[in-house]
Structure formats: structure tokens, C-alpha cells
C-alpha positions, 0 to 999 in steps of 0.5 A: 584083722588079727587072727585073735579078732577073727578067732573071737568073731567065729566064736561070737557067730557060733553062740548067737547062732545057738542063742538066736534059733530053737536049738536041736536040744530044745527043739519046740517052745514046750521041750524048753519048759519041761527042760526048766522044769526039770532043771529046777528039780534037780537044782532044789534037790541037789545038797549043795543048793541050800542057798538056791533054795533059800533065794528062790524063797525071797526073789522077785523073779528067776530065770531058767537056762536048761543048757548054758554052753560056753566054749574058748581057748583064751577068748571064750563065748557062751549062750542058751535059751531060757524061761522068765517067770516072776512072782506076784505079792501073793507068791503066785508064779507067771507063766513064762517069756522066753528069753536067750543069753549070750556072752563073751570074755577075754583071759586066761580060759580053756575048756567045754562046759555046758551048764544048767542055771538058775538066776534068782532076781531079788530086786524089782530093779533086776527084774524090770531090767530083765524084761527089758528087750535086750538087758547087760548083766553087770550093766543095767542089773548087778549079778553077783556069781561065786564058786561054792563047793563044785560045780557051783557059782552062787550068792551067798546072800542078797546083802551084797546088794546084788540085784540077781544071784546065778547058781550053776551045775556044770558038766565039762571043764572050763577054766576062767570067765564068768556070767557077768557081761552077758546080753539077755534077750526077749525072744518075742517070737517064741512068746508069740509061738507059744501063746498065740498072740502078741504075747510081750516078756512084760505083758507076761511077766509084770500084767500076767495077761497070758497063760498056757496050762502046759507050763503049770508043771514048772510053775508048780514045781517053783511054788514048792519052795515056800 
């Protein structure tokens, strides 16, 4: 095995690791909601994020990451554990699924970043992929990402046909990589944890079938955006 393999492998079992466990910085299915609450407070407040707003206004569903980190020299590796919710024909907001993203790219990269995302999912296509129990963004959904202003990856519009939009706010300094290729993952025992049942990302999201008032912060939070 090349020292580059071995290198790229340490990576991939940091972030799974990360992406598969209740991290210390979300230490309970609850503190990771009111961290998306917060995280889409400060997006829908922040100037820049005009076109965030304007998506959200349009989208079938969105998915929250409070804390995106990614991390490489040359071979580069991301994860993070976030919140599902989608919107009915009446805009109505579900209650959440919770879900981990991973990702792994190879070039010309360097750095530390740890991020706050927000994916807008504007086609109900995105969004059955999405809930799928494990999804390849690129693959089974088009993700469209591009750099507006600092600080900020985003679509323009939803002309380009994309079926998910992501818009970042970034801490840190990563050159090189991107979102595309990442792996997002149902995480059916947090589901069940935090709904004490047998709660699945699709009965959640497409039945509306579970609830936990303590996640109605968030679902206010998005119902602003009209």
C-alpha cells in the first residue's frame, strides 16, 4: 500500500468516525437541532445569502449541517451530521431526520475548514434521493455549488437543472475540493432516539407521520421565509 493509500485511508476513518457517532460538538439528537436552528438563522440573516433565501422560498426540502469539517493535504476528507426536513404542498414544514454526510477528493488541496451548510432541494427527484438510506451527491442527485462572494458556495438559480443547491459560511482556509461526490446517510438510530419509535427518514419526511415539539423552533425558523 502507497504511503498516499495509507495517508487517504487515516483520513476516510477519521471523518466516518466523525460522520458516524454523536460527536462532542452535537452531543444529543436535540443539541444538533438547535444548532440547525441557529444555523439558519444566521444564514437567512447574513447579506450575502439573498439567493439562499430566494431558493429556500422554492425548494421541496433542505438539509442542515451545522458543522461541515474538511481536512487534507492533497487528499482531502470531509463529514457532519445534520437535519432533513421537507415541505408539503401547503408549505408546511416535517419535523426532522437526521442524517451524516461524508466525502472524500483528490488535487491540489490544503487546509482546515469547518463550515455551516444549508442544501436547498428543489426537485422532488433530490428529494427522494435524499431520503434514500444512503444517497451519492453528483450521482443519484445533481448538486450545483459555486463560489459567490466570500466565504460562500451556492447556486445561482434553479435553471441549471440542478436537483440541490448548497450555500456555505466557512471558517478556516481550504484550497481545492468540493461537495460533489459526497455520501449522505440516514441515521435510523437517531431517528429512533429522538422519536421513540421506529421512526424511518421517509416516514418522517414524505408521511409526516412523527413529531417532537421540541424541533418546532427550527420548523418556525424556516416557515419565515415566505
Amino acid at each position: 500500500m502507497t504511503r498516499i493509500s495509507r495517508h487517504a485511508l487515516a483520513l476516510l476513518a477519521a471523518f466516518g468516525l466523525a460522520a458516524a457517532a454523536p460527536a462532542q460538538a452535537a452531543s444529543t439528537t436535540q443539541e444538533l437541532v438547535e444548532k440547525a436552528r441557529l444555523t439558519v438563522e444566521k444564514m437567512l440573516a447574513d447579506p450575502e445569502m439573498g439567493m439562499l433565501v430566494r431558493t429556500l422560498k422554492e425548494a421541496k426540502g433542505v438539509l442542515i449541517i451545522p458543522s461541515l469539517l474538511k481536512a487534507g493535504f492533497l487528499f482531502g476528507a470531509e463529514g457532519g451530521s445534520g437535519v432533513l426536513l421537507s415541505r408539503d404542498a401547503n408549505g408546511e414544514w416535517s419535523y426532522p431526520a437526521f442524517v451524516t454526510l461524508g466525502a472524500a477528493s483528490f488535487g491540489l488541496q490544503a487546509g482546515v475548514q469547518d463550515s455551516q451548510v444549508i442544501f436547498t432541494i428543489m426537485t422532488e427527484r433530490g428529494l427522494d434521493a435524499v431520503v434514500r438510506t444512503e444517497v451519492k451527491l453528483g450521482v443519484d442527485a445533481s448538486v450545483t455549488v459555486g463560489s459567490i462572494g466570500t466565504g460562500l458556495e451556492g447556486s445561482m438559480t434553479t435553471g441549471f437543472g440542478a436537483d440541490i443547491a448548497a450555500f456555505s459560511l466557512s471558517r478556516g482556509l481550504f484550497g481545492g475540493g468540493a461537495i460533489e461526490g459526497g455520501v449522505i446517510r440516514e441515521r435510523a438510530d437517531w431517528n429512533r432516539e429522538y422519536y421513540g419509535a421506529e421512526a424511518t427518514a421517509r416516514a418522517i419526511i414524505f408521511y409526516h407521520q412523527f413529531s417532537n415539539p421540541d424541533a418546532d423552533g427550527l420548523r418556525a425558523a424556516l416557515a419565515a421565509i415566505q
